[in-house]
VOTORZA-462231 format. One line per 3 residues: their letters; for each residue x, y, z of C-alpha. Coordinates in pm, whole numbers, padded with zeros to 5 digits. Example, Ala and Ser with C-alpha at 12.3 -4.5 7.8 and 13.67 -1.06 7.14 Angstrom:
2
as	01230/-00450/00780; 01367/-00106/00714
END
This chain:
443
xxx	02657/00412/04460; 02775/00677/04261; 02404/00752/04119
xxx	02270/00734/04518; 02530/01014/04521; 02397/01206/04274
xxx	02030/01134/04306; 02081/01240/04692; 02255/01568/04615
xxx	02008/01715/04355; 01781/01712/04659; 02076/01900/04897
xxx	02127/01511/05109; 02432/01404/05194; 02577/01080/05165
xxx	02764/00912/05435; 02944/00509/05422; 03002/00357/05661
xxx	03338/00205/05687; 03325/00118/06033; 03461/-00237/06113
xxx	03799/-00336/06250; 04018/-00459/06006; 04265/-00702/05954
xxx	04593/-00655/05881; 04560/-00769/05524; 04252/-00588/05450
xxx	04351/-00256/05536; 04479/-00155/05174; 04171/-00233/05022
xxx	03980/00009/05263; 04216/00293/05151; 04168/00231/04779
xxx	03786/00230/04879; 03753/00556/05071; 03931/00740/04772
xxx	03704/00531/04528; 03379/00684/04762; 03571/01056/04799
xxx	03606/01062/04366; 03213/00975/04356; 03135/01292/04615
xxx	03070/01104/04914; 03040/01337/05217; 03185/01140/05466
xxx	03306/00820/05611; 03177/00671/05940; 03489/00481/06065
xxx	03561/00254/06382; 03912/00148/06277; 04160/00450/06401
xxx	04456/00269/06220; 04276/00372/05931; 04394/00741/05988
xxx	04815/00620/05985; 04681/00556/05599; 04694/00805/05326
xxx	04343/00911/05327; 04163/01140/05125; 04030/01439/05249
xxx	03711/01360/05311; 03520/01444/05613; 03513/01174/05899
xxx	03310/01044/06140; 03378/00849/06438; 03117/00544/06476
xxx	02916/00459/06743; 03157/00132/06740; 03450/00379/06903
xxx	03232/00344/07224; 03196/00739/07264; 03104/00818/07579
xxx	03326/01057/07790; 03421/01418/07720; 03796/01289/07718
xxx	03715/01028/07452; 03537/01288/07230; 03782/01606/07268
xxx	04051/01338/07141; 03868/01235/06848; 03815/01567/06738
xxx	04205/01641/06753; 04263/01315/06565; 04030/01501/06271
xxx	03683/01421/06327; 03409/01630/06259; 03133/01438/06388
xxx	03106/01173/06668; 02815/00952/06693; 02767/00871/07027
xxx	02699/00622/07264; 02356/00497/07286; 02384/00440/07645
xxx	02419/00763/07748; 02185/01040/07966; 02078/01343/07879
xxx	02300/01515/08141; 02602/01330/07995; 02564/01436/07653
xxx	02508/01805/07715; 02851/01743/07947; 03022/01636/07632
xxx	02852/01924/07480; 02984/02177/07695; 03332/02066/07735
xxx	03387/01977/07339; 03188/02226/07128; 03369/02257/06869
xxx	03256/01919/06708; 02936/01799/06641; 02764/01596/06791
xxx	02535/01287/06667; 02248/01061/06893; 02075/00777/06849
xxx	01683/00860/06838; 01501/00521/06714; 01573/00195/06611
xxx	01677/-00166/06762; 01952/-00170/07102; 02251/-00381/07145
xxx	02186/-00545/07536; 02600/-00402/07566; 02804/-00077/07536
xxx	02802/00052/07215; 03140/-00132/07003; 03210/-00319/07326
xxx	03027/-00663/07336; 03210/-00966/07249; 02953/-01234/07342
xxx	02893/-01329/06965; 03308/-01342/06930; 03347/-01590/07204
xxx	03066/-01776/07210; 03098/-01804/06787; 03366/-01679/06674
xxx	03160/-01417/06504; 03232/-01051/06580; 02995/-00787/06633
xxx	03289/-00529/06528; 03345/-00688/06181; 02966/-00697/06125
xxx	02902/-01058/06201; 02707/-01048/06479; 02531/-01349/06600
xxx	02241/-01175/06734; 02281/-01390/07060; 02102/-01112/07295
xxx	01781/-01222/07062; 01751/-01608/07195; 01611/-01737/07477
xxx	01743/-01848/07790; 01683/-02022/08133; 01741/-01755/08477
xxx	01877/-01950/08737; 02008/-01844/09066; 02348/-01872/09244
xxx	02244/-02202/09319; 02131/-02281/08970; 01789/-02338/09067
xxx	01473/-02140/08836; 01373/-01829/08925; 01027/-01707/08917
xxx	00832/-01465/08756; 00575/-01229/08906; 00339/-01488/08808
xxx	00445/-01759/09002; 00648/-01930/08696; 00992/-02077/08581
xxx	01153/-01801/08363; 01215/-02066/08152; 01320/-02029/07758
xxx	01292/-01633/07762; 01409/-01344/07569; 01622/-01204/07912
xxx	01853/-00990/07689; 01589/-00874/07390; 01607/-00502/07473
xxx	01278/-00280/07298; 01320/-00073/07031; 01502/00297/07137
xxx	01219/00594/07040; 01332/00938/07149; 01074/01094/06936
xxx	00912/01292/07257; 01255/01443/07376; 01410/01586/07025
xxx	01406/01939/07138; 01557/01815/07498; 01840/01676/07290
xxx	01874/01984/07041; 01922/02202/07364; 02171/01913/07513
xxx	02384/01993/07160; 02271/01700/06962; 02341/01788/06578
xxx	02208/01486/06435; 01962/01255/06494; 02041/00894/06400
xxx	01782/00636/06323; 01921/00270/06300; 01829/00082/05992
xxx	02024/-00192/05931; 01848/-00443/05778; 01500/-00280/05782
xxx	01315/-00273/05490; 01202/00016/05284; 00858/00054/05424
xxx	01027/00094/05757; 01267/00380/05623; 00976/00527/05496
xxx	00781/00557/05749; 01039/00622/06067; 01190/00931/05831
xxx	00877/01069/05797; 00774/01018/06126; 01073/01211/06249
xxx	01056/01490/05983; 00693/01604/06121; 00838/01589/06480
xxx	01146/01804/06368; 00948/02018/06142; 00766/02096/06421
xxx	01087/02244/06586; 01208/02425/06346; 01139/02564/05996
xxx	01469/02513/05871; 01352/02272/05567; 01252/02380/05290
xxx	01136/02089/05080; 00761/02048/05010; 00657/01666/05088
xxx	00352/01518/05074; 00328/01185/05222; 00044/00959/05111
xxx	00018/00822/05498; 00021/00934/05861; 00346/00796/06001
xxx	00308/00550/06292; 00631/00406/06426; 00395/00096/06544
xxx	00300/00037/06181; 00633/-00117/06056; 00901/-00288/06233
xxx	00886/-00244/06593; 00947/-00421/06908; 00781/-00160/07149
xxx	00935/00165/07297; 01209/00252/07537; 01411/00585/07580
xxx	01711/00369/07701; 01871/00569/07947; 01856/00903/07870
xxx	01638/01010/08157; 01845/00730/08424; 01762/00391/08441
xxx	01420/00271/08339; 01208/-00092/08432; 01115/-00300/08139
xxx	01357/-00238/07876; 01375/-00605/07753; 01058/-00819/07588
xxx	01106/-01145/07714; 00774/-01297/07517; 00980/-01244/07166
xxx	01279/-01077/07000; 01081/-01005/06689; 00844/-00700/06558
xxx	00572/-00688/06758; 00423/-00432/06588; 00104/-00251/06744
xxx	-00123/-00372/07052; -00485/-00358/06893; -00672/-00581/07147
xxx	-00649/-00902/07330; -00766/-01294/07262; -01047/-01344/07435
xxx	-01035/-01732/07307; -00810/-01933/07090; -00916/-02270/06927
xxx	-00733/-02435/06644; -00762/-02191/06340; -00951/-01953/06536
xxx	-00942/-01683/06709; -01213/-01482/06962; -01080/-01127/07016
xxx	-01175/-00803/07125; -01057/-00549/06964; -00970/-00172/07085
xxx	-01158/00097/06954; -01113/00196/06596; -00912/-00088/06498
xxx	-01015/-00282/06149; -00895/-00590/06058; -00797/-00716/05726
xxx	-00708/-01056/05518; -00297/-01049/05526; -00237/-00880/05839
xxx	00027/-00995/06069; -00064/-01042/06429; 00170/-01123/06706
xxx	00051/-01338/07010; 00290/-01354/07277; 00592/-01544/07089
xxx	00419/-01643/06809; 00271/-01524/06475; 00048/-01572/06207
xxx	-00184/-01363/05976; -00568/-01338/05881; -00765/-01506/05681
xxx	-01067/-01379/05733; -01256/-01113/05994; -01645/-01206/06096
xxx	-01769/-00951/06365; -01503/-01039/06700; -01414/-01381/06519
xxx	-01069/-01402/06338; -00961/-01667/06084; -00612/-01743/06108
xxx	-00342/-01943/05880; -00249/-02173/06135; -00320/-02327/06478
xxx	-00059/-02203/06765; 00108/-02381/07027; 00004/-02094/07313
xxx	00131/-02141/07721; -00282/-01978/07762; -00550/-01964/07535
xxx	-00719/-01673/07713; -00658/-01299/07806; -00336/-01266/07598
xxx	-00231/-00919/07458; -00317/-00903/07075; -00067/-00710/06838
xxx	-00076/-00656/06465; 00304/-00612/06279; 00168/-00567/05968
xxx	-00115/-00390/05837; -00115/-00434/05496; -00359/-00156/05415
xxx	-00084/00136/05582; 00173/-00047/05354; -00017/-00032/05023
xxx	-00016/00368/05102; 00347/00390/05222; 00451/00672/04919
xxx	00618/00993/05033; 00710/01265/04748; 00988/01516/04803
xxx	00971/01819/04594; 01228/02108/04602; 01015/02464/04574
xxx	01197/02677/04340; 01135/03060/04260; 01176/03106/03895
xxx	01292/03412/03663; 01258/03455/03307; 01387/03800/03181
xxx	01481/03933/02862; 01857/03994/02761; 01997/04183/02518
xxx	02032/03875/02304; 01694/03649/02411; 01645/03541/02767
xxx	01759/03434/03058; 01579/03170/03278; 01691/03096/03604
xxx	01528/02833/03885; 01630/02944/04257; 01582/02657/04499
xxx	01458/02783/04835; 01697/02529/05000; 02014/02789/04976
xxx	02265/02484/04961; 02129/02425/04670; 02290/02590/04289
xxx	02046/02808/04107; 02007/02623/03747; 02019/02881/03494
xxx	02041/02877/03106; 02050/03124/02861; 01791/03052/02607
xxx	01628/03205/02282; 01962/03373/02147; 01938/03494/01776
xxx	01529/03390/01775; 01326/03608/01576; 01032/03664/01805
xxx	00717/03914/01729; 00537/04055/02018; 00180/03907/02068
xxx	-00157/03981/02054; -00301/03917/02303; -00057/04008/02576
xxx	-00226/03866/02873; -00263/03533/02685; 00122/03508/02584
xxx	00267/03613/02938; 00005/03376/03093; 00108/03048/02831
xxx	00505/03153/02934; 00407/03148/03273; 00192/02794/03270
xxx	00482/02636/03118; 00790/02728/03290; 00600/02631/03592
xxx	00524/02276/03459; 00784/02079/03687; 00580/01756/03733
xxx	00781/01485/03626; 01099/01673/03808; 01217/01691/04149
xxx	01077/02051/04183; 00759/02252/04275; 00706/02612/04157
xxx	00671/02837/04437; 00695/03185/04297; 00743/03291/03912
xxx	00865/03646/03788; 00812/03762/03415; 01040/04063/03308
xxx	00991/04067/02973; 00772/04149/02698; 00465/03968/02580
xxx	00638/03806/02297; 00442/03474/02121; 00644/03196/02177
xxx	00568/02887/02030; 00454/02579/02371; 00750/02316/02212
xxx	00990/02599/02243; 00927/02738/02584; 00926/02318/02698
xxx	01239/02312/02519; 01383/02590/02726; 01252/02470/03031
xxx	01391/02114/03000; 01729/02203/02900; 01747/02448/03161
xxx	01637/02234/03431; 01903/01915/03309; 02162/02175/03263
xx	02258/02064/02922; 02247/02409/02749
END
């Protein structure tokens, strides 16, 4: 963890841990030692649930109160933030209206909200259905994930209930909520006095982090020109693409219908057609426009899944026969598309402005991130080198220039270079040298 730290700050990220599970009484001493083992490394912060934790001798590191502490009222928030916190994520359940209330009457903390990711069926910290039913608690991270089975709706009376269609809701995924995607409302929220945007990821894979972060740092870019790292991602993010169970916005604008998918609790992915026919190992589709098929893609037909093994014209090959309710006219979705995952590669680069000027005594050579949280790296270089002036002037200050500005295999990009200094001839392996050292800070 302690090279995540320092990987993440060379590019100006923070690191925050969560620590946010209820402890027992026993465990609470190994907590503390852990919080001051994270603060020594340079965590930023600690996401905590556990308020017990603050009778302890903390260090002073910045905290946050978790989504776990069920933050939700104006009162709940204004006494977090005279317990010590500086940030309170808050409830996923609530409206837009409510957070800009919490906004207004506590804003002197800041404030984080849920934008994407999977949704508890309960309050935020406050379901116990895994606890009771298992013995498993959703507040020490043991979750049983019971709000993703299927179930039986009966009446008062206990007799089925009926769907639209006429059916039994029999053996359905009642309590399966969608996937939360607030990507169309981020500036609503940044006026509402949202801080932070918080994408869930726990246990999504790294093609999923991939592409949701990027996906949200084009709609925020868009907002705001605050950033100032230069990435170039080798894809267009699509939040359909990886992991996804369809969309909801919850209830920030008031209640909405069709929160829950009660054909499956898994990644649906993206809807790229419908089954026109389904026999044994095959498939007759028909696809929507644009869509292209290829050997290894998942596809997702109503609960079930299975992937292709070969495309010919509207005909798909498929690993495996399924056990469908209806073999006709049933929504088609792919949850994997292998091509878009062989391209998943983003590259963040930090654009620097750089300065090499002579001294009294050689040079100086300094590299100025854009990103103002960010430490110029500086180093002092050529001291006591005898150096004759060149030439061919144009030809020296042009080789000083093309290799101070070589930052490949480094996390920056050149933006701007300035040259204040005369056209001395410097050998390549010494200006490299220079720019190396400087750039690792080991001069």
């Amino acid at each position: 963890m302690a090279e995540v730290v320092q990987y993440a700050h060379l590019y100006g990220v923070q690191v925050l841990v969560t620590l946010n599970t209820l402890l027992h009484d026993d465990e609470y001493a190994q907590a503390v030692a852990l919080a001051h083992a994270l603060y020594k490394i340079g965590v930023d912060a600690l996401i905590i649930q556990d308020l017990h934790l603050l009778d302890f001798d903390l260090p002073p590191i910045r905290l946050h109160a978790s989504t776990q502490c069920d933050n939700r009222t104006p009162e709940h928030v204004a006494h977090l933030r005279d317990l010590g916190f500086k940030r309170v994520v808050l409830a996923r359940e609530l409206s837009i209206d409510e957070i800009r209330a919490i906004h207004e009457a506590v804003p002197d903390i800041e404030l984080e909200a849920f934008v994407h990711g999977a949704l508890c069926v309960s309050y935020s910290g406050r379901c116990y259905i895994s606890e009771v039913l298992a013995g498993r608690s959703a507040n020490r991270g043991a979750c049983a994930q019971f709000c993703r089975m299927a179930y039986d709706l009966l009446d008062a009376s206990e007799n089925e209930v009926l769907d639209d269609a006429g059916q039994p809701i029999h053996q359905r995924y009642l309590l399966s909520l969608q996937d939360l995607d607030r990507s169309a409302y981020l500036s609503e929220l940044i006026d509402a006095g949202v801080t932070t945007f918080k994408i869930e990821g726990r246990l999504k894979d790294a093609d999923y982090v991939t592409n949701i972060t990027a996906y949200y740092r084009e709609k925020i870019d868009a907002l705001t020109s605050s950033f100032h790292h230069s990435i170039n991602p080798s894809f267009k993010p699509n939040p359909e693409k990886t992991f996804h169970r369809g969309a909801t916005d919850y209830f920030l604008h008031g209640r909405t219908p069709h929160m829950a998918n009660w054909d499956t609790p898994k990644s649906t992915g993206e809807y790229i057609g419908s089954v026109l026919e389904a026999r044994g190992n095959t498939l007759r589709v028909r696809l929507n426009h644009g869509i292209t098929l290829h050997n290894g893609d998942g596809l997702t037909i109503g609960a079930e899944g299975c992937s292709v093994n070969g495309v010919e014209g509207n005909i798909i090959k498929i690993n495996k026969a399924l056990s469908l309710s209806r073999y006709t006219d049933i929504p088609l979705y792919r949850n994997l598309d292998v091509e878009f995952v062989k391209n998943l590669h983003s590259e963040r680069k930090i654009p620097v402005d750089i300065l090499f000027r002579e001294t009294e005594n050689g040079f100086e050579l300094i590299y100025t991130p854009l990103d103002t949280k960010l430490s110029p790296l500086m180093g002092r270089v050529g001291e006591g080198l005898s150096l004759e002036l060149a030439k061919n002037e144009s030809k020296a200050l042009d080789t000083i220039r093309t290799q101070l500005t070589k930052l490949g295999d480094t996390p920056y990009i050149a933006r701007s270079i300035q040259i204040d200094s005369k056209p001395y001839f410097i050998p390549i392996s010494i200006i490299n040298e220079w720019r190396r050292k400087t750039l690792n800070g080991t001069w």
